[in-house]
C-alpha positions in Angstrom: 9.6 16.2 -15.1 10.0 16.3 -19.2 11.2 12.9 -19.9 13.5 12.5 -23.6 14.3 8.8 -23.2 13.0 5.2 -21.5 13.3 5.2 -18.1 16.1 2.6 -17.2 14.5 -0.9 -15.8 13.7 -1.0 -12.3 14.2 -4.5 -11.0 15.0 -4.0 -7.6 14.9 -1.3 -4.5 18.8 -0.3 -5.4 17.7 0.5 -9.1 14.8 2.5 -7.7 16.9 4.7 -5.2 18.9 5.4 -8.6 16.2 6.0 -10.8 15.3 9.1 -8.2 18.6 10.4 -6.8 18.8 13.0 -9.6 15.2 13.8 -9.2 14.8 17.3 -7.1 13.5 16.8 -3.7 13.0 13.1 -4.3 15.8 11.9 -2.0 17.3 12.7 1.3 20.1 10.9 2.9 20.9 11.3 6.9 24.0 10.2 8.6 23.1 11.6 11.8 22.5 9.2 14.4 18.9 8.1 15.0 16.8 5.8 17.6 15.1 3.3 15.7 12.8 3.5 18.3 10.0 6.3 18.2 13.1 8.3 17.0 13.3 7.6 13.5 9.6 7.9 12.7 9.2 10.7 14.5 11.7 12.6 12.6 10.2 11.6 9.2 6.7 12.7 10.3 8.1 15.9 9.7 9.8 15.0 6.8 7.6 13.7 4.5 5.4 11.3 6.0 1.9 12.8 5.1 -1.2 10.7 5.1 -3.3 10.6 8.4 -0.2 11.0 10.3 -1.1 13.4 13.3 -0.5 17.7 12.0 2.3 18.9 11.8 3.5 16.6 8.9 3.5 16.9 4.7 4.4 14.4 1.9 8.6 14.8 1.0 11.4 12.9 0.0 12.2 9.3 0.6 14.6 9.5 3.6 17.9 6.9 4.1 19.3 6.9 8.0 22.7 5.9 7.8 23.7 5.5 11.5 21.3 3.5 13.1 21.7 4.1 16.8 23.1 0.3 18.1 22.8 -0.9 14.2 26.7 -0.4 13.3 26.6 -0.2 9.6 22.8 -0.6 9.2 20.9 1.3 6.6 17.1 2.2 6.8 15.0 3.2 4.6 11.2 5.1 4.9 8.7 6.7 2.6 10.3 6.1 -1.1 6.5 5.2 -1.5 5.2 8.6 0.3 4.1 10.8 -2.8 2.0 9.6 -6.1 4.3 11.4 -8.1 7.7 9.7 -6.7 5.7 6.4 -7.0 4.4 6.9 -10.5 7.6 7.6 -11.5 9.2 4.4 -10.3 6.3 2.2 -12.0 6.6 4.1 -15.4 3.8 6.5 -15.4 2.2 9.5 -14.6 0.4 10.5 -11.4 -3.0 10.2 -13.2 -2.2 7.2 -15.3 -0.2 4.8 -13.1 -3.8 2.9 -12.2 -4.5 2.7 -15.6 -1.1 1.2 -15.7 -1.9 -1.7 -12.8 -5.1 -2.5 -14.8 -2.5 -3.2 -17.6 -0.2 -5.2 -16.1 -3.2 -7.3 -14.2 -4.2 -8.3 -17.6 -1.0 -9.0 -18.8 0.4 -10.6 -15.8 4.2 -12.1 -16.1 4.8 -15.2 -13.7 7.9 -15.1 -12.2 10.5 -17.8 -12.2 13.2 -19.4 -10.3 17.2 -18.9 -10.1 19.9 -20.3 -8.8 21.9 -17.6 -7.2 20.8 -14.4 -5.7 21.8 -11.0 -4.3 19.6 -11.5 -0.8 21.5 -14.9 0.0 25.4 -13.2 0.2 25.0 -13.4 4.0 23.5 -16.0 5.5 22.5 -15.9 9.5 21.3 -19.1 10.6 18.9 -19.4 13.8 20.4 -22.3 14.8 23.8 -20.5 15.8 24.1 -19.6 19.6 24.7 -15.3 18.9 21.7 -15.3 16.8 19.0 -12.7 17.7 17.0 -11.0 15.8 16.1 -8.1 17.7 20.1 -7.0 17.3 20.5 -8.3 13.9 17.7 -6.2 12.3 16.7 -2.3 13.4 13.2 -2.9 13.6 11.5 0.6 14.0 8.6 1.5 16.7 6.2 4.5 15.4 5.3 5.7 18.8 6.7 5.2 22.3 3.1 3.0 23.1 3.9 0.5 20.2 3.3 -3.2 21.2 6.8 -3.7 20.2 9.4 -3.5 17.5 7.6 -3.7 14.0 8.7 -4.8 10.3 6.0 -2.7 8.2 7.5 -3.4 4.8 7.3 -7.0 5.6 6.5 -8.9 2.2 5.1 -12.5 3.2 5.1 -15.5 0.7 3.9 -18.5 1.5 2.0 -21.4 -0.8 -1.3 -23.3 -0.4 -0.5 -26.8 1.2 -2.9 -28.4 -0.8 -2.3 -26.6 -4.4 0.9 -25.4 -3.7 0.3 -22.0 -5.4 2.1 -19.1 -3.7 0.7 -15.9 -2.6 2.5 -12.1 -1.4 0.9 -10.1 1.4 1.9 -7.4 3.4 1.2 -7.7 7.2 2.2 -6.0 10.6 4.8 -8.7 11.7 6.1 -7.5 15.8 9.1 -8.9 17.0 9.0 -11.0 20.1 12.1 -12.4 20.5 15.4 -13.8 19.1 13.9 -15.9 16.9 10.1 -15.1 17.6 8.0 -12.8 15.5 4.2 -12.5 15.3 1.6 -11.7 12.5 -1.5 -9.6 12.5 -3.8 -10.9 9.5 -7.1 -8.9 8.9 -9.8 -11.2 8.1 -9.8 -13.0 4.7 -6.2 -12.5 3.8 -5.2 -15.3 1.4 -2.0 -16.6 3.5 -4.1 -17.0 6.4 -6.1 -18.9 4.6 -3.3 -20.7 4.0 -2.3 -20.9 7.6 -5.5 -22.3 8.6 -5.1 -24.8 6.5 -1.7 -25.9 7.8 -3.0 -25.8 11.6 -5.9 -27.4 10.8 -3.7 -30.7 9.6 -1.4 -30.1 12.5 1.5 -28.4 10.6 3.4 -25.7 10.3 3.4 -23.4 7.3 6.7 -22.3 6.0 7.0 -18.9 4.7 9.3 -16.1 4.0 9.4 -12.5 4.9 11.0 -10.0 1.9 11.9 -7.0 2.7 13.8 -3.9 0.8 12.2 -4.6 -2.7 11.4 -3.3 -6.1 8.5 -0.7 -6.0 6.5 -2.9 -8.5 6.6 -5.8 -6.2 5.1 -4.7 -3.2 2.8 -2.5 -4.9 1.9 -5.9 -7.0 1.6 -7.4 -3.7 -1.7 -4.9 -2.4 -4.0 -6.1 -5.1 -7.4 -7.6 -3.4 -9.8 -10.0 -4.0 -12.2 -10.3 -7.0 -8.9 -8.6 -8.6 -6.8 -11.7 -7.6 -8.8 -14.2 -6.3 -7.1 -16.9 -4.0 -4.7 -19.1 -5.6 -3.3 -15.6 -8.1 0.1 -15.1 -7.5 0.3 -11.3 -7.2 4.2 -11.3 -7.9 2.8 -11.8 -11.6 1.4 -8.3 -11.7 4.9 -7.1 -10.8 6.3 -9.0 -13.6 3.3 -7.7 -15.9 4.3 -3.7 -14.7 8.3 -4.2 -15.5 7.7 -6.8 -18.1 9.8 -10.0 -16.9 9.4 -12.3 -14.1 10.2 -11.5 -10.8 12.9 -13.6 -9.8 12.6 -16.2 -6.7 14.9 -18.4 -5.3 14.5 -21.7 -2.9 14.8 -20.8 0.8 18.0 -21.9 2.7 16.2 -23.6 5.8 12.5 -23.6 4.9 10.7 -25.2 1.8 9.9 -21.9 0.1 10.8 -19.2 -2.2 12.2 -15.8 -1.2 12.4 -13.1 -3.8 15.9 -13.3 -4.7 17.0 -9.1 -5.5 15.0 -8.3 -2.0 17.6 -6.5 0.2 16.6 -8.6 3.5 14.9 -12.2 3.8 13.7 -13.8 7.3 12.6 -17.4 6.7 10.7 -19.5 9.0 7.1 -21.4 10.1 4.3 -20.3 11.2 3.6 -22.2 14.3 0.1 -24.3 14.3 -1.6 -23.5 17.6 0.2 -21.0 18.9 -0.9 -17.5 19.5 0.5 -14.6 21.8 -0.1 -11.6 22.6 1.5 -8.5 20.2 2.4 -6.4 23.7 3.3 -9.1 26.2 6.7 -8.0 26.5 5.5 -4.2 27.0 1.7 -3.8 28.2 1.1 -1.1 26.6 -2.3 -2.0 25.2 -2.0 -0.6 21.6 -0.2 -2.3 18.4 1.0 0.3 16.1 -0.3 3.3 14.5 -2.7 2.0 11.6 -3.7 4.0 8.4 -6.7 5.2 9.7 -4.4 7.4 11.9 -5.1 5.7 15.3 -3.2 3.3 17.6 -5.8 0.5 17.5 -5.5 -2.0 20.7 -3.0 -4.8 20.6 -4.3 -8.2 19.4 -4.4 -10.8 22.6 -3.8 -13.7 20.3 -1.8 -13.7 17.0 -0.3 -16.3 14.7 3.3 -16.8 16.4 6.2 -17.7 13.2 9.5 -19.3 14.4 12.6 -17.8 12.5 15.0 -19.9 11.2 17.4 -18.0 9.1 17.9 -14.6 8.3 19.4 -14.1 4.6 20.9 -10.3 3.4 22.8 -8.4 0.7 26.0 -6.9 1.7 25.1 -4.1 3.5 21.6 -4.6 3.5 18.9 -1.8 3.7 16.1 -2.5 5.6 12.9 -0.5 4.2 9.8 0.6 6.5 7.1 2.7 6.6 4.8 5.3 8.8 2.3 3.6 9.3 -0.4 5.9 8.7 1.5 8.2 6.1 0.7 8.6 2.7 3.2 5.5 2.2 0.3 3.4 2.6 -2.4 5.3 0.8 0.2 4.7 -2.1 0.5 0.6 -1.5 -3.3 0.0 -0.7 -4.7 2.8 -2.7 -3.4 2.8 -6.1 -4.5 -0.8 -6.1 -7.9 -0.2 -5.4 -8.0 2.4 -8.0 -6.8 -0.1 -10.4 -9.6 -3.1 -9.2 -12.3 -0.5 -9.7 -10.9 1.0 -13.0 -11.0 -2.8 -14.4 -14.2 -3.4 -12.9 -16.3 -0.4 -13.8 -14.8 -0.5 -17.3 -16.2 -4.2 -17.7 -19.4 -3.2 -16.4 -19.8 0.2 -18.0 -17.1 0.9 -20.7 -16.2 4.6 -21.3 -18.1 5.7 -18.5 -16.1 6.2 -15.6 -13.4 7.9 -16.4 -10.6 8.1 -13.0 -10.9 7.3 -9.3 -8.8 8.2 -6.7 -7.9 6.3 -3.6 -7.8 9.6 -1.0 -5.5 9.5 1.5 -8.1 10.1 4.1 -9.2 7.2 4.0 -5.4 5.4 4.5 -6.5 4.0 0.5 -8.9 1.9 1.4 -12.2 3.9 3.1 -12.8 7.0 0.8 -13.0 6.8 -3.4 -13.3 9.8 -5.5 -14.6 8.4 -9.2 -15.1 10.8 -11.9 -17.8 9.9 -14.3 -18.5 11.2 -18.1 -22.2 11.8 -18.1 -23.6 11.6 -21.8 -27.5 11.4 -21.5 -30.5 11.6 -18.7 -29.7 7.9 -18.1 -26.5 8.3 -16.8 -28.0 10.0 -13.8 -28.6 7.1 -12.7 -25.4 5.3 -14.3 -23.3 7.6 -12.0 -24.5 5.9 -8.5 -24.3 2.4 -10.1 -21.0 3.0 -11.3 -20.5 3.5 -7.1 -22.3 0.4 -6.3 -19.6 -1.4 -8.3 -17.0 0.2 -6.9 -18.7 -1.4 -3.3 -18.8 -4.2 -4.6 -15.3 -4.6 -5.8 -13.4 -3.5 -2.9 -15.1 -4.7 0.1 -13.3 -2.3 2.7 -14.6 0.8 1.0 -16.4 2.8 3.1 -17.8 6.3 1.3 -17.6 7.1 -2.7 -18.2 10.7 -3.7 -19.2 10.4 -7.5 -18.1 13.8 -9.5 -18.4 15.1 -13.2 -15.5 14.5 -15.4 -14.9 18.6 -15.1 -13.4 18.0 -11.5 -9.8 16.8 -10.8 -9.9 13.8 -8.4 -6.7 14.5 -7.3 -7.9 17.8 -6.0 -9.6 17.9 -2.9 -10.1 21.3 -2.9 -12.5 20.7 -6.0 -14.3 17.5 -5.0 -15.2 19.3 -2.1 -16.5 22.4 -4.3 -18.7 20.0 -6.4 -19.9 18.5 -3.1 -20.9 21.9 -2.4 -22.4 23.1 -5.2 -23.7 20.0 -6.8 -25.0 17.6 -4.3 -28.2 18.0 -1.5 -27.7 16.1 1.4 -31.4 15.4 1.3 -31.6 13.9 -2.2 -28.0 13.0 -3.3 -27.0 10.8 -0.1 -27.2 7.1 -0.1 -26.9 5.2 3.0 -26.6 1.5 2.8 -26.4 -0.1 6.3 -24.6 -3.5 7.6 -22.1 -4.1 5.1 -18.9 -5.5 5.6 -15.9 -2.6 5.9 -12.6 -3.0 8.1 -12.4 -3.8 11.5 -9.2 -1.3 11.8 -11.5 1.5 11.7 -12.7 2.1 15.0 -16.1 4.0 14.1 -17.6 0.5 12.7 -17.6 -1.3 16.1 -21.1 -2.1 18.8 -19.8 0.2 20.8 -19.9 3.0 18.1 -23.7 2.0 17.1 -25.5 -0.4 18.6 -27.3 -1.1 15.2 -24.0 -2.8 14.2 -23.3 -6.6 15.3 -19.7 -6.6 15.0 -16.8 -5.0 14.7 -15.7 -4.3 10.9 -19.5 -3.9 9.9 -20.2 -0.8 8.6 -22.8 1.6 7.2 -21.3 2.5 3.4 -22.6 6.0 2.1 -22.6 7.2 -1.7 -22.5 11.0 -1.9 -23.5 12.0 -5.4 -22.2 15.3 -6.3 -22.9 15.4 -10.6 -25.1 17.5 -12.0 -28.1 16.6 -13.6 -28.0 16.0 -16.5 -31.2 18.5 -17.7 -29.4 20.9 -15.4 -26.1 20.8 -17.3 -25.6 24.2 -18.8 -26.2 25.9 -15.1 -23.1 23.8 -13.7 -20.5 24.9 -16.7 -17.6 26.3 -15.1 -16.1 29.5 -16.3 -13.9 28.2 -19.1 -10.6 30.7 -19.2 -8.3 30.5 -21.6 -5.7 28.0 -22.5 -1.9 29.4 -22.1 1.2 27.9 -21.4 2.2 29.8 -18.7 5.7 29.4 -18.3 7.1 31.8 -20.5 5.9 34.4 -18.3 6.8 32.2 -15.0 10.5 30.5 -15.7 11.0 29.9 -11.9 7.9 28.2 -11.0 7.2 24.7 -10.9 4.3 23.0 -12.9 4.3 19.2 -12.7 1.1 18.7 -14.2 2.5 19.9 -17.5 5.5 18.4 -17.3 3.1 14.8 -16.6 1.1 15.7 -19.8 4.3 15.9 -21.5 5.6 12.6 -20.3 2.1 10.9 -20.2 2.2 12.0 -24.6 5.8 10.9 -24.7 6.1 7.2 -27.2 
């Protein structure tokens, strides 16, 4: 797409179903009626879901369901997130530069600030009133007829330190459990656990918010990691650093915290101290939900239980969700991680690494493609070190295949021809055993390997496929020449001059 002016400002999730509904293929909008249960994901898979979802699916438009079967009037929303180019678009950029992007707006972060009034609190549903119940109030979706329950997968938390008070965004898989009753998977080391633990630990319960139905820049804000944003970083400032102005909060109605006040949907509550349940009791089913590795891992016997108090909503609210293992999430965990190993390389090697992409196969967070610019014998040697920091910054990633910066890391067709032709398995393969990974994939468990201890312990593996550097003139590629081919080709598509356009464009 040729772009001739400024993209109008994105500040929240209407504004961004605006800024695509005149793009080509971007948008689809149903109004024939749908089962929010297995129903609705199911017809997306074919849709536009993508990822690790199971074959047949593909990356396609967002998708809006307008009749929601026992939802009247409810709106729901999946995948605006499901395609780099849809998403680049919405954060200002290209496909190829919206990391570099992130690593901009991390170091020119924005914090946001609190208003009065706000678009999510026009409806107000209090817990406390005898018809209240979530379960018919909101359409949570189900992925597959064996999920633990109803889930919210766009489900922004915030909650704040109880001894510093500084506020943190993460998103979780939150299952609904009753009319007022929802639980919270956290993996291990998420800051608002943290912050949870804390709270139990004095005997209290934490107060948080749930956001849903937001601007793109928020929750993709929100997926940034630590050493990126250590505990106590507010990642709502990255948002504010990619739009540049503050996100907007505003106080809570029956809790003492902030909601983001232009989200479409807001659950407030507490996270209960010394409770725990488990995600299926209500269905026995013995999985949770489908995860981005692309499996239905087991349902958790004992999660953090929150107790809802209020439910606060636009008019006509539109409640936004996800696939779980589509490319939705490759797009909210994976351009992050490009962007924490962009910064960190470039600190640690300027100039030297050049891109990195956060495949899809690995749901964003296991597999890393990282192009490198080789300019001397040295960097042989640069190339697996600049791998080692990648490791080292994001500790979930699993394998990192190293290329020249004459492959496209966004193709896998040609990172898997420079694995073929540039790399022996016998000399170019690094193993580095018992490192921490993710417990959601289920290869890194005892039962896998015996050699591992624990579940979410991993071996990591670098696969160097560059060239060496003495070797260089045998790996040129045949160099053809450099024509604008659409003259001859009017009715074909080529987005990746029409991104070099816009990425040249002031």
């Amino acid at each position: 797409m040729t772009r001739d002016a400024p993209e109008p400002l994105v500040r929240d999730l209407r504004d961004a179903l605006a800024l695509i509904a005149d793009e080509p293929g971007a948008y689809l909008e149903s109004d024939h009626p749908v089962d929010p249960q297995a129903e609705l994901a199911g017809v997306y898979r074919h849709v536009g879901a993508g990822g690790t979802v199971a074959r047949p699916t593909r990356r396609g438009p967002a998708m809006m369901f307008t009749d929601v079967a026992g939802y009247p009037g409810a709106r729901v929303l999946v995948g605006l997130l499901a395609d780099r180019r849809r998403v680049a678009r919405l954060l200002g950029a290209t496909p190829d530069t919206v990391a570099h992007r992130l690593v901009d707006a991390l170091e020119a972060p924005v914090p946001p600030v609190v208003v009065d009034d706000a678009p999510v609190q026009e409806v107000v549903h209090l817990a406390s009133d005898p018809g209240f119940d979530i379960r018919t109030l909101l359409p949570a979706p189900t992925n597959t007829p064996t999920d633990a329950a109803p889930y919210f997968c766009m489900g922004l938390l915030l909650a704040s330190d109880p001894d510093t008070r500084r506020s943190d965004v993460t998103i979780h898989r939150i299952a609904v459990q009753g009319r007022d009753e929802l639980s919270i998977f956290f993996s291990p080391g998420r800051h608002i656990d943290v912050f949870r633990a804390k709270a139990e630990a004095a005997g209290r319960p934490l107060p948080v918010t749930i956001n849903m139905g937001l601007d793109p820049a928020v929750v993709v804000g929100a997926c940034f990691e630590a050493p990126a944003t250590p505990l106590g970083f507010d990642e709502l400032q990255v948002a504010g650093g990619l739009r540049g102005e503050p996100v907007e909060l505003v106080r809570a109605t029956t809790v003492d915290e902030h909601a983001i006040a232009r989200a479409e949907i807001v659950i407030e509550g507490e996270l209960l101290p010394g409770v725990r349940v488990a995600e299926d009791q209500h269905t026995g089913t013995g999985h949770a939900m489908p995860e981005f590795p692309g499996y239905a891992g087991p349902a958790h016997p004992a999660v953090p239980v929150m107790r809802v108090t209020a439910v606060t909503t636009r008019e006509r609210p539109i409640l936004q969700t996800l696939v779980g293992p589509g490319e939705e999430h490759t797009s909210l965990a994976g351009i992050p991680t490009e962007a924490s190993v962009l910064q960190a390389v470039e600190r640690s090697m300027p100039g030297f690494v050049t891109q990195v992409h956060a495949h899809t196969a690995g749901g964003g967070k296991l597999l890393l493609a990282m192009q490198v610019r080789k300019r001397g014998p040295r960097d042989d040697g640069m190339a697996r070190h600049a791998a080692l920091v990648a490791f080292a910054t994001f500790r979930e990633l699993k394998n990192v295949i190293v290329v020249d910066d004459d492959v496209d890391v966004f193709d896998t067709d040609d990172v898997l021809w420079a694995m073929t032709t540039r790399m022996q398995g016998s000399t170019d393969i690094v193993v580095i055993p018992g490192v921490a990974g993710h417990v959601l994939d289920p290869s890194q468990q005892p039962a896998y390997d015996a050699a591992i201890p624990a579940p979410g312990v991993t071996s990591k593996t670098l696969y160097d496929a560059t060239a060496p550097w003495v070797m260089r003139a045998e790996f040129a590629r045949a160099r053809f020449a450099d024509v604008d081919p659409r003259p001859w080709a009017p009715g074909l598509a080529f987005p990746y001059l029409d991104d070099a356009v816009a990425g040249a464009a002031p």
